[in-house]
TORSE-374073 format. One record per residue (C-alpha): residue in three letters; y, z, x. Coordinates in steps of 0.2 Angstrom, whole numbers, plus 5000, padded with zeros to 4 digits. Layout:
<sites>
AlaYZX ...
</sites>
This chain:
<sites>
Unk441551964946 Unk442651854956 Unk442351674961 Unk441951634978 Unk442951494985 Unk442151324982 Unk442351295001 Unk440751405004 Unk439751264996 Unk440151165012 Unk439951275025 Unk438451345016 Unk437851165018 Unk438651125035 Unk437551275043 Unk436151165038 Unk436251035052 Unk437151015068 Unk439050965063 Unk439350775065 Unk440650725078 Unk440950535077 Unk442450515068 Unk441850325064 Unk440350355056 Unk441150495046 Unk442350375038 Unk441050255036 Unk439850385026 Unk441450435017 Unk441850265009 Unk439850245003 Unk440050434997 Unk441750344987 Unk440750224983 Unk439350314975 Unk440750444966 Unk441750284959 Unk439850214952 Unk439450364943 Unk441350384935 Unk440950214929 Unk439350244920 Unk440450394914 Unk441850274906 Unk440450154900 Unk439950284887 Unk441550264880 Unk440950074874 Unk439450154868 Unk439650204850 Unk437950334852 Unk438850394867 Unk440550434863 Unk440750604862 Unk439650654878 Unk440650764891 Unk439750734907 Unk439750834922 Unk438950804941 Unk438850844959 Unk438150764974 Unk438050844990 Unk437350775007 Unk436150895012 Unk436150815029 Unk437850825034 Unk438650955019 Unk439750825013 Unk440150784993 Unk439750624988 Unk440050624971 Unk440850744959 Unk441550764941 Unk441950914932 Unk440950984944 Unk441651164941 Unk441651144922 Unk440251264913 Unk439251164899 Unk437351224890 Unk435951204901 Unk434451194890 Unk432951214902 Unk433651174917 Unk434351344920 Unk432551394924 Unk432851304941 Unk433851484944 Unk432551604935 Unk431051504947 Unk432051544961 Unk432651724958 Unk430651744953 Unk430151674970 Unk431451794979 Unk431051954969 Unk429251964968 Unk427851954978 Unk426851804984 Unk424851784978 Unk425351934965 Unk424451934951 Unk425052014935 Unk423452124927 Unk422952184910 Unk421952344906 Unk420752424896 Unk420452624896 Unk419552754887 Unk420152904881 Unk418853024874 Unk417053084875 Unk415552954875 Unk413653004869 Unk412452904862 Unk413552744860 Unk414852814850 Unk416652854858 Unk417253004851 Unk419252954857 Unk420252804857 Unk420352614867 Unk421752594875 Unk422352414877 Unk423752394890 Unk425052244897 Unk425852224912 Unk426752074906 Unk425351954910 Unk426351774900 Unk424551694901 Unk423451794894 Unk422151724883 Unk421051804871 Unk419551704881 Unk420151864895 Unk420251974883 Unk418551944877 Unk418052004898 Unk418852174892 Unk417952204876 Unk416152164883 Unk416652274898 Unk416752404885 Unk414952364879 Unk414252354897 Unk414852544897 Unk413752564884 Unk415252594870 Unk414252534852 Unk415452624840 Unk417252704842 Unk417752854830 Unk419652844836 Unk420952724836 Unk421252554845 Unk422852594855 Unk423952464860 Unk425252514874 Unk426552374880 Unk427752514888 Unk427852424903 Unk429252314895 Unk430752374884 Unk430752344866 Unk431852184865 Unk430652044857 Unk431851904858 Unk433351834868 Unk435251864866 Unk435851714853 Unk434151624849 Unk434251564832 Unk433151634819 Unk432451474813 Unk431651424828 Unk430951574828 Unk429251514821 Unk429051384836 Unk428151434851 Unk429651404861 Unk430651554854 Unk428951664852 Unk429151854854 Unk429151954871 Unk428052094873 Unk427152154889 Unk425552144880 Unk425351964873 Unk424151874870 Unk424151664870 Unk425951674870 Unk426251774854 Unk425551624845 Unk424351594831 Unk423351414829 Unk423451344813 Unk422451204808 Unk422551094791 Unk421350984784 Unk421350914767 Unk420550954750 Unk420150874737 Unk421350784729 Unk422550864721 Unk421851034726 Unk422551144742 Unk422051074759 Unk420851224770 Unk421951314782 Unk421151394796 Unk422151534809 Unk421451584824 Unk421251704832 Unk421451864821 Unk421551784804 Unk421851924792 Unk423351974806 Unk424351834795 Unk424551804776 Unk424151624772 Unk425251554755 Unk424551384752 Unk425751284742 Unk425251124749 Unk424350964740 Unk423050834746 Unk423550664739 Unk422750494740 Unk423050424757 Unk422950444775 Unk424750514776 Unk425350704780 Unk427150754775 Unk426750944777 Unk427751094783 Unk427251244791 Unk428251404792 Unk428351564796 Unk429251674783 Unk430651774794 Unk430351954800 Unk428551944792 Unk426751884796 Unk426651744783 Unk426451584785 Unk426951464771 Unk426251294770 Unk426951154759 Unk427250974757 Unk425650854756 Unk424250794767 Unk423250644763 Unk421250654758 Unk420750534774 Unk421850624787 Unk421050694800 Unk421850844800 Unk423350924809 Unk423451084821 Unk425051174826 Unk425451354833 Unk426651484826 Unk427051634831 Unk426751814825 Unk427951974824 Unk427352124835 Unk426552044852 Unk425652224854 Unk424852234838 Unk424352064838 Unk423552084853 Unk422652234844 Unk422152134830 Unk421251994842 Unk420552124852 Unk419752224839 Unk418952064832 Unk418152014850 Unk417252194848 Unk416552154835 Unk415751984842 Unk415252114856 Unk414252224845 Unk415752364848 Unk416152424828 Unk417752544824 Unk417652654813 Unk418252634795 Unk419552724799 Unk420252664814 Unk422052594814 Unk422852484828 Unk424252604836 Unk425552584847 Unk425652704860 Unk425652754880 Unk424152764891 Unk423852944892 Unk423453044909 Unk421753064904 Unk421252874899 Unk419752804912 Unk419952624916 Unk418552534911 Unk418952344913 Unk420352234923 Unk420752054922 Unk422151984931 Unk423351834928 Unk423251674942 Unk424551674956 Unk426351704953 Unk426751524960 Unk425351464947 Unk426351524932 Unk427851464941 Unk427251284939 Unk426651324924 Unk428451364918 Unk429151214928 Unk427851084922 Unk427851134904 Unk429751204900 Unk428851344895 Unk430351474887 Unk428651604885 Unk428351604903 Unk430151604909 Unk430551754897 Unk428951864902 Unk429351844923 Unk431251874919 Unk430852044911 Unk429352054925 Unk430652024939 Unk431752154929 Unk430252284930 Unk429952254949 Unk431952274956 Unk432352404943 Unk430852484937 Unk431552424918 Unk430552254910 Unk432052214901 Unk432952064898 Unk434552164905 Unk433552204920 Unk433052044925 Unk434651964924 Unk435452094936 Unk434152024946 Unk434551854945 Unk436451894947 Unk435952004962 Unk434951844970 Unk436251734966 Unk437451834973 Unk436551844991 Unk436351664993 Unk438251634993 Unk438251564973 Unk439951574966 Unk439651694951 Unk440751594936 Unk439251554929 Unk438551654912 Unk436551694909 Unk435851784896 Unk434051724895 Unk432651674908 Unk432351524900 Unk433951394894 Unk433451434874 Unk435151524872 Unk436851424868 Unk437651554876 Unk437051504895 Unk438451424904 Unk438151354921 Unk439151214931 Unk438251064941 Unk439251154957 Unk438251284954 Unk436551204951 Unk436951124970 Unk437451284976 Unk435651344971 Unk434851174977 Unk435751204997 Unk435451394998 Unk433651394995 Unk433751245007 Unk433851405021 Unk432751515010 Unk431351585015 Unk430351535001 Unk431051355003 Unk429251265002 Unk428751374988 Unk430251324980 Unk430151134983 Unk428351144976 Unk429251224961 Unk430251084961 Unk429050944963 Unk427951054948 Unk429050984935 Unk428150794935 Unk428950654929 Unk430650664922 Unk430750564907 Unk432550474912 Unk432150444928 Unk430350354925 Unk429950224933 Unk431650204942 Unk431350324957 Unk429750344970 Unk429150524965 Unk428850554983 Unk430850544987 Unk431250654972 Unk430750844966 Unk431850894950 Unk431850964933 Unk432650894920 Unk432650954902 Unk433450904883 Unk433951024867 Unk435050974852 Unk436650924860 Unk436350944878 Unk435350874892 Unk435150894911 Unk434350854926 Unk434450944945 Unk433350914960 Unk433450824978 Unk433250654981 Unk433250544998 Unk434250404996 Unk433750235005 Unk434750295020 Unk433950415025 Unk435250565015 Unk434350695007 Unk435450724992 Unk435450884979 Unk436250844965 Unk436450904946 Unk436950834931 Unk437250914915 Unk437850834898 Unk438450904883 Unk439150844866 Unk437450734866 Unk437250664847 Unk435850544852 Unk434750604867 Unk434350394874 Unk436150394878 Unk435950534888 Unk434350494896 Unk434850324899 Unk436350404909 Unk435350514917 Unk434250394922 Unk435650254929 Unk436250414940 Unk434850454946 Unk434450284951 Unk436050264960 Unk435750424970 Unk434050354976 Unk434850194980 Unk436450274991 Unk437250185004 Unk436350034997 Unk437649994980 Unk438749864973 Unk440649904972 Unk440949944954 Unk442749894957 Unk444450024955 Unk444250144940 Unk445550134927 Unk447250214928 Unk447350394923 Unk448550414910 Unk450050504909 Unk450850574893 Unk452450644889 Unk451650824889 Unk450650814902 Unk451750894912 Unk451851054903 Unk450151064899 Unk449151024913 Unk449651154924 Unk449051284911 Unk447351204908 Unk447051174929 Unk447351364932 Unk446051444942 Unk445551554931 Unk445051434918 Unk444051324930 Unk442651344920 Unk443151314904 Unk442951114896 Unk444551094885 Unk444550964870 Unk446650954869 Unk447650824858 Unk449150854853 Unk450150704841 Unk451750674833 Unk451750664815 Unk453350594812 Unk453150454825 Unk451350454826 Unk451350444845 Unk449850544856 Unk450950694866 Unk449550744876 Unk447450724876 Unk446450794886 Unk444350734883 Unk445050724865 Unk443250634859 Unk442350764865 Unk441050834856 Unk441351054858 Unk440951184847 Unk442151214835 Unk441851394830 Unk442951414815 Unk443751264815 Unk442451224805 Unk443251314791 Unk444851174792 Unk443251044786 Unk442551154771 Unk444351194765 Unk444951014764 Unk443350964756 Unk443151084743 Unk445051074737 Unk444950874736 Unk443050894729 Unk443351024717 Unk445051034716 Unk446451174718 Unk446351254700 Unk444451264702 Unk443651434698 Unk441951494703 Unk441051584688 Unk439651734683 Unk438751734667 Unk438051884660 Unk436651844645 Unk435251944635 Unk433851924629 Unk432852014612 Unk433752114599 Unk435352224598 Unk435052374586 Unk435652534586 Unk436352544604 Unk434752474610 Unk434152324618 Unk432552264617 Unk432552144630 Unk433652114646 Unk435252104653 Unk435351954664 Unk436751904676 Unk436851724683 Unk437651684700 Unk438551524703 Unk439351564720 Unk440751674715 Unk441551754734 Unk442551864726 Unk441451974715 Unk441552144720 Unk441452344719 Unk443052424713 Unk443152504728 Unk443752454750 Unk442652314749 Unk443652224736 Unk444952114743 Unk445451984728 Unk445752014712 Unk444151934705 Unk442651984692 Unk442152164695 Unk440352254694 Unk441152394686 Unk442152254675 Unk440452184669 Unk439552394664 Unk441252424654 Unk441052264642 Unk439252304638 Unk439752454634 Unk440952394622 Unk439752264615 Unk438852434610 Unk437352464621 Unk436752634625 Unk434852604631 Unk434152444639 Unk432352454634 Unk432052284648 Unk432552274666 Unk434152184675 Unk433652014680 Unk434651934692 Unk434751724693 Unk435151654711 Unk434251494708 Unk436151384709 Unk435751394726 Unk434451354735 Unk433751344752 Unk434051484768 Unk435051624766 Unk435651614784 Unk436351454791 Unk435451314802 Unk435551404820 Unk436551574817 Unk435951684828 Unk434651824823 Unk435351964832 Unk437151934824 Unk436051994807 Unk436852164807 Unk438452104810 Unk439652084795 Unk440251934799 Unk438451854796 Unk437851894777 Unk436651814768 Unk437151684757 Unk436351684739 Unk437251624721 Unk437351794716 Unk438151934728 Unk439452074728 Unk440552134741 Unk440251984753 Unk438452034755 Unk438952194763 Unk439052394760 Unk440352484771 Unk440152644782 Unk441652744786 Unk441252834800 Unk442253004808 Unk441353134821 Unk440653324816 Unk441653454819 Unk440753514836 Unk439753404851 Unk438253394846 Unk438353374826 Unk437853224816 Unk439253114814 Unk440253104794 Unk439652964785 Unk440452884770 Unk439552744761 Unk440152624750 Unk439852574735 Unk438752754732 Unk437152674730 Unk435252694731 Unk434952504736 Unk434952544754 Unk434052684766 Unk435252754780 Unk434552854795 Unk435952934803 Unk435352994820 Unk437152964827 Unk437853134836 Unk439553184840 Unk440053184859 Unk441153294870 Unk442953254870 Unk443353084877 Unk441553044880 Unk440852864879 Unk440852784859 Unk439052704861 Unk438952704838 Unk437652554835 Unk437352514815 Unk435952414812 Unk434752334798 Unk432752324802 Unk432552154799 Unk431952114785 Unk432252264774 Unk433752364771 Unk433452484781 Unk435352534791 Unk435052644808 Unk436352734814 Unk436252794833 Unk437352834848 Unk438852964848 Unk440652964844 Unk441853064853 Unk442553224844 Unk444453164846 Unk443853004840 Unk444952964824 Unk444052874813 Unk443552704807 Unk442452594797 Unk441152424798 Unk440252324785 Unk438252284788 Unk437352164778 Unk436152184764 Unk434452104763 Unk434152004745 Unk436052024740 Unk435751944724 Unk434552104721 Unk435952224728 Unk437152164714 Unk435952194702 Unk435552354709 Unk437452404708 Unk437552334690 Unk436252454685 Unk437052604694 Unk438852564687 Unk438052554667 Unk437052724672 Unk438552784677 Unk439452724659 Unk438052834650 Unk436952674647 Unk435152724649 Unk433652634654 Unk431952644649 Unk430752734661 Unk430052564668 Unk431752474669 Unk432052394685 Unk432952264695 Unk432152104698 Unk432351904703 Unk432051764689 Unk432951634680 Unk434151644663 Unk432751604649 Unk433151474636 Unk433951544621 Unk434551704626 Unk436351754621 Unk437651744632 Unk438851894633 Unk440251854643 Unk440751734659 Unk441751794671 Unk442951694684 Unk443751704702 Unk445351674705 Unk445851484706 Unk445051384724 Unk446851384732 Unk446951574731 Unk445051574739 Unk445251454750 Unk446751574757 Unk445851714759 Unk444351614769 Unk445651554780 Unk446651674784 Unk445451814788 Unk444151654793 Unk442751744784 Unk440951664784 Unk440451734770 Unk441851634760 Unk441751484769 Unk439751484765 Unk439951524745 Unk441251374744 Unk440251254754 Unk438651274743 Unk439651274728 Unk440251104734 Unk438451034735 Unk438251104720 Unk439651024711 Unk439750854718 Unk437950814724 Unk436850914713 Unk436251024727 Unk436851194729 Unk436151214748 Unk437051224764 Unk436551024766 Unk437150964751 Unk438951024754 Unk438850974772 Unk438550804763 Unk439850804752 Unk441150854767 Unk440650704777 Unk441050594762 Unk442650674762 Unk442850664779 Unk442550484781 Unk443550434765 Unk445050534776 Unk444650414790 Unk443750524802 Unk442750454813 Unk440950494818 Unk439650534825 Unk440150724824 Unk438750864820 Unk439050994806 Unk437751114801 Unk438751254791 Unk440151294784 Unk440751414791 Unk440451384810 Unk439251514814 Unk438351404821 Unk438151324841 Unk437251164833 Unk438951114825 Unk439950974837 Unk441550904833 Unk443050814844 Unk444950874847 Unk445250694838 Unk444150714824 Unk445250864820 Unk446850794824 Unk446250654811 Unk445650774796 Unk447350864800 Unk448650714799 Unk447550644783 Unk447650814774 Unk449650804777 Unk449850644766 Unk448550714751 Unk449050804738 Unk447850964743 Unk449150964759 Unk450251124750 Unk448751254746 Unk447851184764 Unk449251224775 Unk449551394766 Unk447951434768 Unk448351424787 Unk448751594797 Unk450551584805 Unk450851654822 Unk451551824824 Unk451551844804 Unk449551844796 Unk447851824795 Unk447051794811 Unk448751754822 Unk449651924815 Unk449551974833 Unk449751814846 Unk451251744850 Unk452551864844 Unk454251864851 Unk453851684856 Unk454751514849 Unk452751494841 Unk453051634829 Unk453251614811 Unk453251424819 Unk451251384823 Unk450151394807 Unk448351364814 Unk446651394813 Unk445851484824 Unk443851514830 Unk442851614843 Unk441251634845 Unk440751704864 Unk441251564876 Unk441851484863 Unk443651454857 Unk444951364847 Unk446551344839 Unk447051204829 Unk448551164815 Unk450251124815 Unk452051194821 Unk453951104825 Unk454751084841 Unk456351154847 Unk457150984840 Unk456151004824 Unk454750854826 Unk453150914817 Unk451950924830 Unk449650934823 Unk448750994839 Unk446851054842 Unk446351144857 Unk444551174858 Unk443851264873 Unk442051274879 Unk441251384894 Unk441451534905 Unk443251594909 Unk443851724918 Unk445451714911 Unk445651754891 Unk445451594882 Unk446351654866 Unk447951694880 Unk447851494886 Unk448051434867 Unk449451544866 Unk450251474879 Unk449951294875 Unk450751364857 Unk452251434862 Unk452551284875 Unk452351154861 Unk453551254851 Unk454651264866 Unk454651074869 Unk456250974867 Unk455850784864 Unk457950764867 Unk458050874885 Unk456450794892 Unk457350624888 Unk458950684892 Unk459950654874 Unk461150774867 
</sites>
């Protein structure tokens, strides 16, 4: 949508009060309204002194509520991560679109005949999308069953949460939070917030410590791998096994601890539910039959309600949110507020809502929202905007329900102690790498001042709270403050002419942009632009695991799989197993599409045990992953990128970069399934093709997806009949088990045969077993080439483990994360700078414009420099710059690295000038844009390349 112009922001706040019409006082409230702006920029600066600072973008506005005047403003416009502060928004939306007093119900029915205490039909349980419901109320509902006089049910228990969509979790939340009650699972029938308590207490020594889950313990499988030790001590874990109900507890807990209690969450709110409900029956004396299952399902015509209970007050969940930071809360009225405007309890819904709301009030619309409750990375808001919210609902006509709202949220942490509460409603919040505060606060004279600040790039969070805190402070204190004296000097660089023009362009006002651009034959900065700011690098990450891995392992390295077996060779048969050992090879593959180097094939491996003789495998195909260990998906990558090819599961033994293709083409008529090729042909994975073909030019809506957790690919939607074809990759689950799978096709396929119980399983190369043959990928430089120039995750994840494996012993996603920064440092890099992959999947990663520039001028005088700055795409040539810049001075100029993630991109590398100086340049940019961010690194490109050092200086 397009932006509103800023200016609306002051006559929004102008409308507010009677319009001031002394020209001295103005002048003197504009020199305290500098005076506050040049304190803040200092606090700003002083971050740069402050070692567990630098790195911190900051961004604020103050605005006189009083008299619609800016007093303060930095980067105001500029979109950063809100964390939890972007409930501010959701509250208000929520207080708009729904009704005072409403209280959100749950319901029980019956559905059937009832004589003589038995229920010949089923319970219906059903939601509305009630976010604080406790099984204490639901326990209301199952003795209002018995009070009908219900002893025994012959039917089912039916649980029906239809009044919201499907959707369990938000758009880019990370899988590994998932456990945590912050990122628990939406559902319109939930109960205490999808959450399970899990309590610990210890054993005896050296047995298991008791674990007790409640409520509905058999709805989660316990695996106790945990110890009680001497001591008073507790060092334990508590997971949640991905996709599944399983919890998995490990690590120790001391014989004299008291005991710890945590919650987890659960998969499948509605059956959940079920399974609590159906166990408070039981306590009510109300038995289901043997017989009975827990059912999702739709309240049917017929159903008699038989009990009610109903949520508090809207307002009172609304300070609930507020208070806690609850993400639960915040996701249920989001999909509640969608379910109201739109009929449809959807996340989709309930951001139109917000959008719509935000768009009444006069909010400019350069903002980007995909959750209800700040978890996602890929919210984007700017402090501009935050006051834009903070004026309008100034005028609202909820504004004293929304500054109870405000003054819910208690004390905010950074500001303790520093303000009156009485002067000050705000909510502030803190995630990894972000923090944020936004409220109203009356200064000593008299001003009532809305305000928001929001910092990103955040590596230590008392830095940012002891910021947030000093601004605050400053804000209660306007008139009343010392002059921090003159700023210093903005400086100007040679380019700075040529660049700023293109990054001040109103179409990319909301993007923060990390630039530096350096000479390497004079060592001289061109340009910077928040060069130390911490961004997201996306696959700029991959310039860090190259470097690394071809100083660490070196150029010529090459990644290897060993095939062994175990028992006797006689005959053609072996009495025993064929076992094939992973140690991160990439490029093993099918001899088919999905092949892209010339390394080690499965059909390679069936032909040489077929030439070693072997006719029948009496054993199974064991498959050893255990050179790596830890998570098969990164810290952070998002869980609904799963299906997505570019996000495969990393284990030490794969094929085809944990993938299996699908060439796709329509039927020959609307209305036919579409043609579906898959490959490798292979049994390992279930495909359910309800995918139709459309009319002529109708929409292409095609989705392919895995079920989490199995492998399990669904294909839906349609493709057009003149549509001409074309193909995508999805991920396996277990790809250690799908090579081994495909191994055993390949030597069925050879005419080896397996015994009747043969099969494909995980374990480890025994002792002693003969090894066949080990094969090996091409050398590093020739991976390394591939990874870069197509920037492939699932390359950049295989080398990065390997590297922990190699030089630290660990063959995990942090032991080569460990091994880079030791390179890194050794290259003189400085930190602190956050890397959690290898690949750059992932939002928790934070790194600078300068930190790049660094590695990049260090790589230049190693010797890894030649197969690193091949590896590199060129502009207009290959690899992931094949198509940009063409025709333009940058092509066959610019090698660089690219990255994108969504509002997320960058561009970093080398080129010549027109005079021929060699130029290394990173540009990382962060935020909503409404221009294409990929279109304003191509510009900055092609006017490096442009640049004459000679013309600007005016030599010959």
């Amino acid at each position: 949508m397009k932006r509103l112009p800023r200016a609306l922001l002051v006559l929004t706040l102008a409308l507010l009060t009677a319009f001031w019409t002394a020209v001295p006082a103005w002048t003197a409230e504009a020199k305290a309204g500098d005076l506050l702006d040049r304190t803040l920029r200092h606090y700003v600066e002083e971050l740069k002194k402050n070692p567990s600072a630098r790195g911190m973008v900051v961004g604020y506005e103050a605005v006189s509520l009083d008299r619609g005047e800016s007093l303060a403003s930095l980067r105001a416009e500029k979109t950063f991560v809100p964390g939890r502060v972007l409930q501010l928004l959701t509250g208000a939306a929520v207080l708009d679109g729904l009704p005072e007093g409403m209280r959100i119900p749950t319901e029980v029915y019956v559905d059937g005949q009832l004589s003589g205490g038995t229920l010949k039909g089923d319970i219906i349980l059903k939601g509305y999308g009630d976010p604080s419901l406790s099984a204490d109320r639901l326990e209301d509902l199952a003795e209002a069953l018995r009070k009908k006089g219900i002893r025994q049910v012959r039917g089912d228990l039916i649980v029906d949460d239809s009044f919201f969509d499907g959707e369990r979790l938000g758009t880019g939340w990370m899988w590994d939070d998932e456990p945590f009650p912050a990122s628990a699972q939406i559902g319109a029938l939930s109960v205490e917030g999808n959450t399970v308590s899990v309590k610990v207490t210890p054993g005896r020594p050296g047995k298991p410590p008791h674990i007790q889950v409640s409520p509905a313990p058999d709805y989660v499988r316990v695996i106790n791998r945990a110890k009680t030790v001497p001591g008073g001590g507790q060092a334990l874990t508590i997971d949640r096994t991905r996709a599944k109900n399983e919890l998995v507890i490990t690590g120790t807990i001391g014989k004299d601890h008291p005991g710890m209690k945590v919650r987890r969450t659960v998969e499948d709110p509605a059956r959940f539910a079920g399974a609590v409900f159906r166990e408070l029956l039981r306590r009510e004396g109300v038995k289901m039959h043997p017989g009975s299952r827990i059912v999702a399902g739709e309240k049917g015509p017929e159903a008699k309600r038989v009990g009610r209970v109903v949520s508090p007050e809207l307002d009172r969940l609304l300070e609930h949110m507020v208070r806690e930071g609850d993400s639960f809360y915040a996701e249920m009225l989001l999909k509640q507020l969608g379910a109201n405007a739109a009929g449809e309890g959807s996340f989709e819904a309930g951001l139109e809502a917000v959008e719509d709301f935000a768009r009444r009030i006069g909010m400019d619309t350069g903002f980007a929202q995909v959750d209800g409750s700040g978890l996602s990375r890929m919210n984007v808001i700017a402090p501009a905007h935050l006051v834009q919210l903070l004026a309008a609902m100034e005028k609202h006509p909820e504004r004293e329900r929304f500054d109870e709202l405000l003054s819910a949220s208690g004390t905010c942490k950074p500001l303790a102690g520093r303000i009156k509460e009485k002067t000050l409603r705000v909510i502030c919040g803190e995630a990894d790498g972000s923090a944020g505060m936004a409220g109203i606060v009356t200064g000593r004279g008299g001003d009532r001042i809305a305000f928001a600040v929001l910092a990103n790039g955040v590596s230590d969070p008392s830095a940012a709270r002891a910021l947030l805190g000093r601004i605050g402070a400053a804000l209660a204190a306007y008139p009343e403050l010392p002059d921090p004296g003159d700023l210093p000097e903005e400086k100007v660089y040679p380019l700075s002419g040529l660049l700023d023009p293109l990054l001040e362009e109103e179409s990319y006002r909301g993007a923060i942009a990390g630039v530096l651009v350096r000479s390497m034959d004079r060592g001289e900065t061109l340009y910077a632009r928040d060069a130390e700011a911490l961004l997201t690098p996306a696959s700029n990450t991959k310039l860090f695991t190259a470097a690394a891995a071809l100083d660490g392992l070196g150029a010529d390295y090459r990644f290897k799989t060993e095939v062994y077996r175990s028992g006797s060779l006689a005959g053609g048969v072996l009495d025993g197993d064929v076992i094939i050992k992973g140690f991160g090879d990439p490029t093993l593959a099918t001899e088919d599409s999905l092949r892209v180097q010339e390394g080690p094939t499965v059909e390679a491996i069936a032909r040489d045990l077929k030439k070693r003789g072997i006719r029948r495998i009496l054993g199974d195909i064991v498959v050893d992953a255990g050179a790596f260990s830890g998570e098969v998906y990164g810290a952070g990558w998002a869980w609904d990128d799963e299906s997505g090819y570019y996000q495969p599961q990393i284990k030490a033994l794969s094929i085809n970069r944990g993938t299996v293709r699908f060439d796709y083409l329509p039927g020959e008529k609307p209305g036919d399934s579409i043609r579906l090729q898959l490959t490798p042909e292979t049994d390992y994975v279930e495909v359910i093709n309800e995918a139709v073909t459309g009319p002529e030019n109708s929409k292409n809506t095609l989705r392919l997806e895995r079920d989490r957790g199995t492998n399990r690919i669904r294909i839906t939607g349609s493709l057009p009949l003149n549509f001409s074809g074309d193909y995508t990759r999805v991920p396996v689950e277990n790809p250690h088990l799908y090579a081994g799978q495909v191994l055993k096709e390949r030597l069925e396929e050879e005419g080896i045969a397996f015994a009747p119980g043969s099969r494909v399983r995980e374990g480890q190369k025994p002792a002693g077993v003969k090894r066949l043959a080990t094969y090996e990928s091409p050398p590093l430089s020739e991976v390394v080439h591939y990874m870069n120039k197509a920037s492939d995750n699932y390359y950049a994840e295989m080398i990065l483990r390997t590297l922990g494996m190699e030089k630290t012993g660990k063959g995990t996603a942090e032991g080569g994360i460990e091994a880079v920064m030791k390179y890194v440092t050794r290259s003189g890099v400085d930190r602190p700078f956050n890397l959690k992959d290898g690949s750059g999947l992932t939002r928790y990663n934070r790194v600078s414009a300068e930190q790049i520039v660094k590695l990049l001028s260090s790589v230049a005088e190693q010797p890894i420099e030649e197969p690193f700055v091949q590896s590199l795409p060129v502009a207009g040539v290959d690899g992931t710059l094949s198509s940009r810049m063409r025709d333009t001075a940058a092509a066959g100029n610019l090698r660089g690295k690219t990255g994108s993630l969504t509002r997320v991109s960058a561009l970093s590398g080398y080129l010549r000038t027109r005079d021929g100086e060699r130029i290394v340049y990173a540009i990382l940019l962060n935020g909503h844009s409404e221009g294409s961010l990929k279109s304003l690194e191509d510009r900055i490109g092609t006017a490096l390349a442009e640049y004459s050092r000679n013309e600007q200086e005016g030599e010959p």
